[in-house]
C-alpha positions, 0 to 999 in steps of 0.5 A: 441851287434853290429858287423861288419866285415871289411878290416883293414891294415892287412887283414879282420877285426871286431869290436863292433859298439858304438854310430856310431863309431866302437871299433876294436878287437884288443882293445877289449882283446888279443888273439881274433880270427882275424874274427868275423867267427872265434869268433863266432867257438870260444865259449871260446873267445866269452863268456871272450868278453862279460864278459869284453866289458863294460870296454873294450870299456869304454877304447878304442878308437873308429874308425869312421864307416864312415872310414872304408872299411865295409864287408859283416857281415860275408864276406865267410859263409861255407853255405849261405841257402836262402828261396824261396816263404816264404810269401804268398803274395810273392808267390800269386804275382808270381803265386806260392804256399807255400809247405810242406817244404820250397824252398831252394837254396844256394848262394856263397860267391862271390855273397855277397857285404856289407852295402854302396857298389855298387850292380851291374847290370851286362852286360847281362841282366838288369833284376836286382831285390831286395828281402828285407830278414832277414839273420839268422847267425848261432853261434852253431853247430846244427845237428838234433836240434827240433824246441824247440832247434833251437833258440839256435844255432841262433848268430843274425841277419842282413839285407840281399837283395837278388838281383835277375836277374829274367831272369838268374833266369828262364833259369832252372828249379834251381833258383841258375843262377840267384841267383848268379851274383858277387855283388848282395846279400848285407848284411849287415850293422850289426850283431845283436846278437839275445839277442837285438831282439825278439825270432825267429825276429818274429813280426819286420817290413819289408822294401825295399826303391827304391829311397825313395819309399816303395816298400815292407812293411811286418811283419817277422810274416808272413813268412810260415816258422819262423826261429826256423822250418827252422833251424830244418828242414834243421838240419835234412839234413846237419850241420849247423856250426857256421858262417852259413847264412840263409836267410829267404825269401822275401814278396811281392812287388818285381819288376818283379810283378809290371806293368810295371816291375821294375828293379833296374838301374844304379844311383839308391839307394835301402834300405832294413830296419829291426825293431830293426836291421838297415838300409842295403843301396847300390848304384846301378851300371852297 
């Protein structure tokens, strides 16, 4: 199944994404939670969804995907944990090495921006980078899970670009600066749930496109850390809940190790394309 989230007449919205339209939630049954967060804290309202979707939607109406004002798949995560240096060739490229344990650090909601929405270049610097990542959203409550378990807690996938503003990101020793400039972390254009996709995504192709150029080509097989340890790990330290976001790191062929450095510049078009899960595309503006 697809989800999207986005801003309907009364407030955020979600809905099921058929055939390039969308059905909305509030033809899909009556007393589903208003937000695809809240369906997905809702296991009652999301096991009655699925067992009556096929007729649901058979009857709906669809709304036309190119209409609607979309947002980020879940637009306020409780916890968005992103992974630093998850591939090696990313961290050979930028003179790193790949630990014990994972690099870790947050974003903030307000840094997120969805599928077709301007990703800006802010006024201080023009050091804006991307990093095509898969996104992990979280659909159960996990506290100290095994990696075995882990799987069980994941909801689906989306595509997510961790835009980066390299020089922000090196004032400190922390990444979190430049990891957190308004508009910068797309994410998006769907929720994927994980029945759809291969056990952990392992084994799916890995883009980023910058004006139709490759920049990045990998394969999620490569990253240090899968999902299934990560997610143990970090349930190790803290709860992750239902509508928690991790975001699994990037692989090589970023701007900023490329001679001469690339950044992304106002009128510029960057993708990030997923096997099995989409396209995630955006304008770049200052």
């Amino acid at each position: 199944m697809r989800l999207v989230s986005y801003q309907g007449s009364k407030g955020e919205s979600w809905g099921v994404l058929v055939n390039g339209g969308v059905v909305p939630s509030d033809k899909l049954g009556s007393g589903l939670p208003a937000t695809l967060q809240g369906l997905l804290a809702d296991q009652l309202a999301w096991t009655g969804l699925v067992r009556g979707l096929p007729q649901r939607i058979a009857e709906a109406e669809p709304l036309a995907l190119d209409e609607l004002q979309l947002l980020p798949c879940i637009p306020r995560p409780g916890k968005l944990v992103c992974l630093g240096v998850n591939y090696v060739d990313h961290a050979k490229e930028g003179g790193n090495q790949i630990g014990d344990y994972p690099a870790l650090f947050l974003r903030c909601a307000t840094s997120l921006l969805a599928h077709g929405a301007p990703l800006r270049v802010p006024k201080v610097s023009s050091k804006l980078d991307f990093e095509a990542e898969l996104a992990v959203v979280i659909g159960r409550r996990a506290r100290f899970v095994s990696e075995a378990e882990a799987l069980d807690a994941v909801f689906g996938y989306a595509c997510f670009n961790d835009a980066t503003l390299r020089d922000y990101q090196r004032k400190t020793a922390q990444w979190t600066i430049g990891k957190n400039f308004d508009s910068t972390g797309a994410f998006g254009p769907c929720l994927v749930t994980a029945d759809e996709l291969p056990a952990g995504c392992v084994g799916l192709r890995l883009q980023s496109r910058l004006n139709g150029q490759v920049m990045q080509d990998a394969n999620t097989a490569d990253m240090a850390f899968g999902v299934a340890r990560t997610i143990a790990l970090l349930s190790e330290a803290l709860t992750l809940e239902p509508g928690d976001v991790i975001v699994m790191g990037t692989p090589g062929g970023v701007g900023y190790a490329r001679t001469p450095p690339v950044w992304m510049k106002a009128g510029d078009t960057i993708e990030i394309e997923i096997e099995g899960i989409g396209v995630l595309s955006n304008p770049v503006m200052d």
